[in-house]
ZAFIGU-195158 format. One record per residue (C-alpha): x, y, z. Coordinates in steps of 0.5 Angstrom, whole numbers, plus 500, padded with zeros to 3 digits. Layout:
REM residues N
XYZ ...
END
This chain:
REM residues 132
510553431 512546431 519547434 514551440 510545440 516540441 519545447 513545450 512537450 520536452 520541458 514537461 517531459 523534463 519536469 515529470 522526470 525529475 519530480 519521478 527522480 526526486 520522490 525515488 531518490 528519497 528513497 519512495 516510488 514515484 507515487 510517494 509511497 514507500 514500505 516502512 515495516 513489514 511482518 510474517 505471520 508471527 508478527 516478525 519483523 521482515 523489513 524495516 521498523 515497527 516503530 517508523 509506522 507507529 510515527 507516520 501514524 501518529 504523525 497522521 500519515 495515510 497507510 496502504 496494507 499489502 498482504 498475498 493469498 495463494 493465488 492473489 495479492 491485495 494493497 488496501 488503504 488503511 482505515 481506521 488506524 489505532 495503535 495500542 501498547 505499541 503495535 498498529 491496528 488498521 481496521 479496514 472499510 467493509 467490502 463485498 466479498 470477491 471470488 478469485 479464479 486462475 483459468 483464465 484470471 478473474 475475479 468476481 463478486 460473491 454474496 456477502 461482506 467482507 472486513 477485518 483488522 490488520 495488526 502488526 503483532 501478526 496473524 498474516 504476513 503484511 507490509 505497511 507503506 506510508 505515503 510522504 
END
C-alpha cells in the first residue's frame, strides 16, 4: 500500500511538472500569462508589440495591467477593454482607495474610491499580459 501510495504522489508530481514545463516552454508562466507589450510613460515601446495586444484583445483574451509607484506595484485584471484608432484602453473596476506604508510594509484602506483608464499611448509606464 505504501509503495501504491508514493506512485500515486510521483505520478502527480510528474504531470504538475510537465503541464508547468510545457506552459513555460511556449514562452508563458506557469499560470499561462505571458507579457506582450509594454510601454513607459511616453507611450514608448519597451518590450514587445502593440499590435500583439490589439490581437488578444480582440481575439477576446483576458488581460492583466502591471504598473509601480514609488513604493508599491500593482497587477489589475483588466476591465472593460476598448481599442480605438490603434491603441488599447482598459478601464479598470472602481476600488477603494489603498494607503501604503514602508515601516513595517502595510497597506490600508483609505476613504474613497479609486478607478481609472490605462492606455497604451501613455501617461505611466505598464506592462499588458495576456492570458493563453
Amino acid at each position: 500500500m505504501k509503495t501504491l501510495i508514493i506512485a500515486m504522489v510521483a505520478a502527480l508530481m510528474g504531470a504538475l511538472f510537465a503541464l508547468s514545463f510545457n506552459a513555460t516552454a511556449r514562452g508563458g508562466t506557469p499560470s499561462g500569462w505571458r507579457l506582450v507589450y509594454a510601454h513607459d510613460d511616453a507611450g514608448n515601446a519597451t518590450e514587445g508589440a502593440k499590435q500583439a495586444l490589439v490581437d488578444a484583445v480582440l481575439g477576446g483574451k483576458p488581460v492583466r495591467v502591471y504598473w509601480a509607484g514609488t513604493q508599491v506595484q500593482h497587477v489589475v485584471n483588466g476591465g472593460m477593454l476598448t481599442v480605438l484608432q490603434g491603441e488599447v484602453f482598459a478601464q479598470m473596476p472602481m476600488i477603494t482607495a489603498q494607503k501604503p506604508s514602508v515601516d513595517p510594509a502595510t497597506v490600508e484602506l483609505r476613504d474613497g474610491n479609486w478607478q481609472t483608464i490605462f492606455a497604451t499611448n501613455g501617461d505611466r509606464a505598464l506592462k499588458w499580459f495576456v492570458q493563453d
